[in-house]
C-alpha positions as CSV (number, residue, x, y, z in Angstrom):
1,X,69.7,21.8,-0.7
2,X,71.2,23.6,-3.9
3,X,68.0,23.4,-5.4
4,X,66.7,25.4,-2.5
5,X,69.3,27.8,-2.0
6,X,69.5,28.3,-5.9
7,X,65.4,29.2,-5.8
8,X,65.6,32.0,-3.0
9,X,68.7,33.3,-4.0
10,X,68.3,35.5,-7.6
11,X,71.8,35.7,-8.2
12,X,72.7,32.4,-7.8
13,X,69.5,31.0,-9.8
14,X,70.5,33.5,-12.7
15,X,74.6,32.8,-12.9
16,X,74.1,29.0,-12.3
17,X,71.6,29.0,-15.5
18,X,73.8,30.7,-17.1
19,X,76.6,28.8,-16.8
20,X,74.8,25.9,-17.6
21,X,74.0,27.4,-21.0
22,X,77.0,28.7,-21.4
23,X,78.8,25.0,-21.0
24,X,76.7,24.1,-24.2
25,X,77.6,26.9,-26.1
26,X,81.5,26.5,-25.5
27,X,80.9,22.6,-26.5
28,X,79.8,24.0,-30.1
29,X,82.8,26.3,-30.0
30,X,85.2,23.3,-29.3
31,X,83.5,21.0,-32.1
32,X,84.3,24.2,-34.4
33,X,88.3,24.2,-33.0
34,X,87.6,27.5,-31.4
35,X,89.8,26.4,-28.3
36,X,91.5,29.8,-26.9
37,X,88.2,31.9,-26.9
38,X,86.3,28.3,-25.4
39,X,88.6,28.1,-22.6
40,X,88.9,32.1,-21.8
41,X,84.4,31.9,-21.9
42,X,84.4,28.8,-20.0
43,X,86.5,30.1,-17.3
44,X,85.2,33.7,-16.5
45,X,82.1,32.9,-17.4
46,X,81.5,30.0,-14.8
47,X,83.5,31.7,-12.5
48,X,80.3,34.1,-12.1
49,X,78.7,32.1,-10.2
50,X,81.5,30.4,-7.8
51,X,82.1,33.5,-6.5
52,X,78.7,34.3,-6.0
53,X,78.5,31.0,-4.0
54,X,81.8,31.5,-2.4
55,X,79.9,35.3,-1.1
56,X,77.0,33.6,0.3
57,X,79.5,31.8,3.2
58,X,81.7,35.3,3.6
59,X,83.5,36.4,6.7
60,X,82.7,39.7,6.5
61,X,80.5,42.2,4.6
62,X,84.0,43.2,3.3
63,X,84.7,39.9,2.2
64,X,80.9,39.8,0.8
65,X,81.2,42.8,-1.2
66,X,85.3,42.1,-2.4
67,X,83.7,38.4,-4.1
68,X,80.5,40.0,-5.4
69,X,83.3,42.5,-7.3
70,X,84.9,39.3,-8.2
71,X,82.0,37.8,-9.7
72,X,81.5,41.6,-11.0
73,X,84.6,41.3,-12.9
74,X,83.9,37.9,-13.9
75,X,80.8,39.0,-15.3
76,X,82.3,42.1,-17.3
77,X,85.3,39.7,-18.7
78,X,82.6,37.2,-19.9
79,X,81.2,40.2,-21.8
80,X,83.9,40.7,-23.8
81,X,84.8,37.6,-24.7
82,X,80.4,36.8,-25.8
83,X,81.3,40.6,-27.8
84,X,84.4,38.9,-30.0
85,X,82.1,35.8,-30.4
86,X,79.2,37.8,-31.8
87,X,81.3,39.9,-34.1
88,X,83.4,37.4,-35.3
89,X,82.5,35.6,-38.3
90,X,81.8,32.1,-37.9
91,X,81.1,31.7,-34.7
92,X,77.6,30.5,-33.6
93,X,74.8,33.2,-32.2
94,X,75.5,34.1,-28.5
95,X,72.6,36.9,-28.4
96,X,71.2,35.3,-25.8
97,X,73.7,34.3,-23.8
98,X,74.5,38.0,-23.9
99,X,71.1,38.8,-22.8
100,X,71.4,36.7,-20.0
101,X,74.6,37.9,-18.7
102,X,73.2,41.5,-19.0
103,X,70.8,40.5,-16.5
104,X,73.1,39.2,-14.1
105,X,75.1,42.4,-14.6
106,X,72.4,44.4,-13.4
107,X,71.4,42.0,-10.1
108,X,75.3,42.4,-9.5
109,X,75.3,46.1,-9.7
110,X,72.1,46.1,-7.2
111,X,73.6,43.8,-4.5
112,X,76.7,45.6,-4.1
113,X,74.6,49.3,-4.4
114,X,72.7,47.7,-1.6
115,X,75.4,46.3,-0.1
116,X,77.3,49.7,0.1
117,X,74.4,51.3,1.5
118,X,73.9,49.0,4.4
């Protein structure tokens, strides 16, 4: 059933993905003792996608658009921490992990437009 929901459902699809590849990255980050930043990434950034799927069973279209703000958030927090990796020195390349998360940014900032409007 995930697999389906996950296929019709951009946002989910795109998030999930991402935090898939962003569990691999952090696992480099531990093996390199980079523990505060790993737990900080790990956390907002697979938070993304649990409130996306905690959205899709909302009470309201309040409710919809307050957790797609939440995953919003998430999303913007995630950046920041991928920006510190990047600039730091000897961290590994997160470019496209950050490419990613751009993407998601912009489905994010369509479904709540959308969602306002409607």
């Amino acid at each position: 059933m995930q697999k389906v929901l996950f296929k019709e459902n951009m946002i989910l699809r795109l998030s999930f993905d991402f935090s898939l590849k962003l569990i691999a990255y952090c696992e480099q980050l531990e093996a390199l003792k980079k523990f505060v930043i790993t737990n900080q990434l790990l956390r907002s950034g697979t938070s993304i996608c649990a409130n996306a799927m905690e959205a899709q069973n909302a009470e309201s279209k309040n409710d919809f658009i307050h957790k797609m703000k939440v995953a919003a958030k998430e999303a913007d927090e995630t950046q920041y921490w991928l920006m510190l990796c990047d600039q730091s020195e000897g961290y590994p390349d997160c470019k496209d992990l950050i490419v990613k998360l751009n993407e998601i940014q912009r489905v994010l900032t369509k479904i709540l437009a959308t969602s306002r409007r409607n």
